[in-house]
C-alpha positions as CSV (number, residue, x, y, z in Angstrom):
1,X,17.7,-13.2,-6.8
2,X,13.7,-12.3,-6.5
3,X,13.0,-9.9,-9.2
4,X,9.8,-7.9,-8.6
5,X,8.3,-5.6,-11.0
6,X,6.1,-2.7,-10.1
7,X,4.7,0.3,-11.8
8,X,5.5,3.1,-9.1
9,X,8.4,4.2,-7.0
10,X,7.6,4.2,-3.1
11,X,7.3,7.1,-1.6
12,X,10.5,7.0,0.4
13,X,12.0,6.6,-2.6
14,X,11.0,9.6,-4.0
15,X,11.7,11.5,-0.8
16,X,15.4,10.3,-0.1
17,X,16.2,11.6,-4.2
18,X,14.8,15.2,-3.0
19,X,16.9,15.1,-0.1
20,X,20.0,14.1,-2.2
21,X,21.9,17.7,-2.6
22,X,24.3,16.2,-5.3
23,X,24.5,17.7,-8.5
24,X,26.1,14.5,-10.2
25,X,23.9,13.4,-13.5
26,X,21.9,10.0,-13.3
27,X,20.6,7.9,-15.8
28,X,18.1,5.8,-15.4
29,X,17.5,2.3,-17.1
30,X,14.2,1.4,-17.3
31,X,12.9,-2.1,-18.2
32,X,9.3,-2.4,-19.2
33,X,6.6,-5.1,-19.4
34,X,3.6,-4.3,-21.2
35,X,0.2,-5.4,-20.6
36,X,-0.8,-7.3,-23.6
37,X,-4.3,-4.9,-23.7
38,X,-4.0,-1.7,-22.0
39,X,-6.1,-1.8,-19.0
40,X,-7.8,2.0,-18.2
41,X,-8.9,2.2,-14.2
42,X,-11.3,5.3,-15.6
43,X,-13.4,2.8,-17.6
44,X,-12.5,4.3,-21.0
45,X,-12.9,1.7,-23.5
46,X,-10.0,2.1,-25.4
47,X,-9.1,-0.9,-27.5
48,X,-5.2,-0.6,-27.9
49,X,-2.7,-2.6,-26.6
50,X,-0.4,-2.0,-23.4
51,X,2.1,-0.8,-25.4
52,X,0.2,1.7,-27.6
53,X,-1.2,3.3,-24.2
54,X,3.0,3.3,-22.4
55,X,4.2,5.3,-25.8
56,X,0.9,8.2,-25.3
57,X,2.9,8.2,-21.4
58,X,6.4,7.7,-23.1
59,X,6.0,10.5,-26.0
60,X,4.6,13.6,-23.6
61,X,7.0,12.6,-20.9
62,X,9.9,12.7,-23.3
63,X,9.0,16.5,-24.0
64,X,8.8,16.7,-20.2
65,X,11.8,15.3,-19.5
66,X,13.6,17.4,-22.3
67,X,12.4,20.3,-21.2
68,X,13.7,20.3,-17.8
69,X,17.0,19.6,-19.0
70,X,16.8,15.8,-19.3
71,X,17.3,13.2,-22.7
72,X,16.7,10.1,-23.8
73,X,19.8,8.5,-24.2
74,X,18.2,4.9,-25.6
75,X,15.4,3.0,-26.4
76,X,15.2,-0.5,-27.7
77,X,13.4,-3.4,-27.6
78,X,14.5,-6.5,-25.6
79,X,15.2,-9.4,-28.1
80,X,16.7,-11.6,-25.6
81,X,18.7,-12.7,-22.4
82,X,22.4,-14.0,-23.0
83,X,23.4,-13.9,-19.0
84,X,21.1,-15.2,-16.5
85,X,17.4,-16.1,-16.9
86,X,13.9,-14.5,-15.6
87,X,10.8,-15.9,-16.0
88,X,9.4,-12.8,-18.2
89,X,12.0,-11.5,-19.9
90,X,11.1,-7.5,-20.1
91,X,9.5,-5.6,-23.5
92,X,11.6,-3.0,-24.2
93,X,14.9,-1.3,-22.0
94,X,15.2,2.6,-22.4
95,X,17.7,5.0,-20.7
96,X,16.8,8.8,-19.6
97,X,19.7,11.1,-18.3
98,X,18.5,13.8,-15.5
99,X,20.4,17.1,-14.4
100,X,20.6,15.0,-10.8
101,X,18.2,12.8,-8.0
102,X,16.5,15.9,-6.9
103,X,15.4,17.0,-10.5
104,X,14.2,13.2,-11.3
105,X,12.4,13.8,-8.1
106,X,10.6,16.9,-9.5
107,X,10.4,15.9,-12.8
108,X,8.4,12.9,-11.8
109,X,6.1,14.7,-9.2
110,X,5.4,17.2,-12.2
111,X,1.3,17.8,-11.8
112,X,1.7,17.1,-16.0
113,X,3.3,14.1,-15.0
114,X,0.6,12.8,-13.0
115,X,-2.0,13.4,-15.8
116,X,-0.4,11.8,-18.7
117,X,0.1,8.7,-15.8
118,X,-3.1,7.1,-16.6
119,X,-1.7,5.8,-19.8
120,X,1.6,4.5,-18.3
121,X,-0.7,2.6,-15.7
122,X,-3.0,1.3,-18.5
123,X,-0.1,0.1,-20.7
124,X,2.8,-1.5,-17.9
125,X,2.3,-4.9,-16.4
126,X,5.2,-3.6,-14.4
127,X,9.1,-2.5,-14.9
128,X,12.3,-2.5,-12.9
129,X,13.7,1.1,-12.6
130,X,17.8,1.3,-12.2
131,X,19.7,4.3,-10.9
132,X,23.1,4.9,-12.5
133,X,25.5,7.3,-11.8
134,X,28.9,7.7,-13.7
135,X,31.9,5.7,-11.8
């Protein structure tokens, strides 16, 4: 199984979530990889780690995400693998519920969203984002 991380969702990703009419909650898992020093493509010399920079992303998205009628179902931090093996194990796994695709779609394409972005760029090395749905 290749296992690539990445720190955006393609575009036709995005677009086939807008186009999902379904009203069905999702959850997404995230699994995150920090950089070990956050890495700012402004220039701005702050000097705190990738992880520092994710939670300024992670704290004003949360508010976001509440707001338009999302949670935060968990966070935690990875302490290990007991099925299969990766190279880099992941940081930290967290879980946000949305109303449905379309609102993840909006949420994320928020213009607020995009600003507070900077500091999820500067802090992730990369993550895997997983789509759930209730079975």
């Amino acid at each position: 199984m290749k296992v690539e991380n990445a720190a955006y969702p393609t575009t036709e990703g995005l677009q086939a979530l807008s186009r999902d009419a379904s009203s069905t909650k999702i959850a997404m898992l995230n699994l995150l990889k920090f950089r070990d020093k956050a890495i700012y493509k402004d220039g701005r010399s702050d000097n705190i780690s990738g992880r520092e920079a994710y939670m300024r992303y992670a704290n004003a998205m949360t508010k976001i995400v509440e707001r338009e009628g999302g949670r935060i179902l968990f966070t935690g931090r990875i302490a290990g693998l007991v099925i299969g093996e990766v190279e880099n194990v992941w940081d930290v796994a967290a879980i946000m519920e949305y109303p449905s695709r379309s609102a993840f779609q909006r949420i994320v394409t928020l213009p607020e969203v995009q600003e507070i972005g900077v500091h999820r760029e500067a802090g992730l090395e990369g993550q895997l984002l997983i789509m759930t749905e209730s079975v």
